[in-house]
Phi, psi and omega in degrees: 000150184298157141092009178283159182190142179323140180293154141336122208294163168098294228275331167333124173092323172317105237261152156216124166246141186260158169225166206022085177250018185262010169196170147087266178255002219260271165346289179299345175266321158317329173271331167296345194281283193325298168324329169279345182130354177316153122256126215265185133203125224246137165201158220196177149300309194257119191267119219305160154272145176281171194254165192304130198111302192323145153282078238200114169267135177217152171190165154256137184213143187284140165288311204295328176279114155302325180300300215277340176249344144280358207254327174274320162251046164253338156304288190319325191290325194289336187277298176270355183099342177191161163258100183270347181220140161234110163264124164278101179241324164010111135185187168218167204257328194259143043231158187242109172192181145273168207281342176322321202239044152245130169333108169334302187282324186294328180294316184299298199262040186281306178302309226277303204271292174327328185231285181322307179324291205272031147246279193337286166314300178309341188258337178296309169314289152005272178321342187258317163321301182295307176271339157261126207292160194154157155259150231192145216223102171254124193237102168300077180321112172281199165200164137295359187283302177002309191230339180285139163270143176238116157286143185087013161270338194010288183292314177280007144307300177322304188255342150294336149301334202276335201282345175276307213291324168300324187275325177298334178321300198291318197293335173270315183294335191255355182309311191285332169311326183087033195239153190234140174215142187206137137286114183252099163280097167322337214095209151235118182269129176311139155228177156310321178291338193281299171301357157252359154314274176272024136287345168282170153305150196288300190349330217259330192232087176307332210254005195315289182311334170332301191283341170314296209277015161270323174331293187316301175285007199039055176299344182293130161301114199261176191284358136309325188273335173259011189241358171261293136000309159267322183306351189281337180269023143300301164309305201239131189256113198285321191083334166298123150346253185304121152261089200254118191260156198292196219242133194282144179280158193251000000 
């Protein structure tokens, strides 16, 4: 793939749990994680396959139940003994309209999954950090919708501002702990979501054709390239919070 490169020195042995790893960029960093040498715990609504080779605790779990993602990561732990990186990647895109016209509940549960998912893990994490002394390295997935307005983004805008200001949040509380947190906006990675992206309508999406022409050009960040870009924050503490990380070289 452009822009691969050998995983990051360091990361062999290392615990990682990921959350909605079961298709898209979730997926693809579990496999790079393996490649390097991880050992995971992977979860998802649909409960992700490990990726081949792998060490792996896998279950399905709604992130929006806290009982459920503590209950998982008392699993992981009872297995390899600890968690050093937990990515919160959950998340959903919809609804995509304007906010006049989006549906109430899809917008409730667009919060639900996107900020309560990602405070679940993040308290989970948090907790786990504390009781085994380490430093433990937790990665909030973000966007650039965060700080960009997109119409017909409302919720997911939305609740992508809320997962940075929550991750600094965490970052100040968790300090004396030794646990380090960051918002990572990946880019734009192809996903199932990108194609559903550009499939809307301009009505629904003005912004539709952008994502066309990352297609037409293949602009994408592929999920190896974001997934060395974190594992590289075991090692090296950037001190910034929020990350948006660059366009993978070609």
């Amino acid at each position: 793939m452009p822009g691969t490169v050998d995983p990051p020195p360091g990361a062999a042995g290392r615990v990682a749990v990921v959350t909605g790893a079961s298709r898209g960029l979730g997926k693809g960093m579990a496999a790079r994680f393996a490649a390097a040498g991880l050992r995971l715990g992977l979860v998802a609504r649909t409960e992700p396959e490990a990726p081949p080779g792998a060490e792996a605790v896998t279950s399905s779990v709604d992130v929006t139940d806290a009982a459920a993602v503590d209950r998982f990561a008392a699993e992981v732990a009872d297995r390899f003994g600890r968690v050093d990186l937990w990515v919160n990647n959950a998340g959903i895109l919809e609804p995509i309209a304007p906010l006049r016209d989006a549906d109430p509940a899809a917008v409730a549960t667009n919060l639900e999954v996107n900020v309560l998912g990602v405070m679940h893990g993040s308290a989970a994490f948090a907790r786990h950090v504390r009781s085994r002394p380490g430093c433990g390295v937790l990665v909030n997935i973000t966007s650039g919708a965060a700080t960009s307005p997109y119409a017909g983004w409302a919720a997911y805008g939305a609740s992508k501002a809320a997962v940075d200001q929550l991750t600094r949040v965490v970052a100040i509380e968790e300090a004396d702990a030794g646990l380090r947190a960051h918002a990572v906006a990946p880019g734009v990675v192809d996903t199932d979501m990108q194609a559903m992206i550009r499939s809307m309508g301009e009505e629904r999406f003005p912004s539709v054709e952008r994502f066309r022409d990352l297609a037409r050009t293949g602009a994408f960040n592929t999920p190896t390239w974001v997934a060395d870009q974190i594992l590289r924050l075991l090692a090296e503490d950037p001190e910034t919070v929020v990350l948006r990380l660059p366009d993978e070289p070609r």
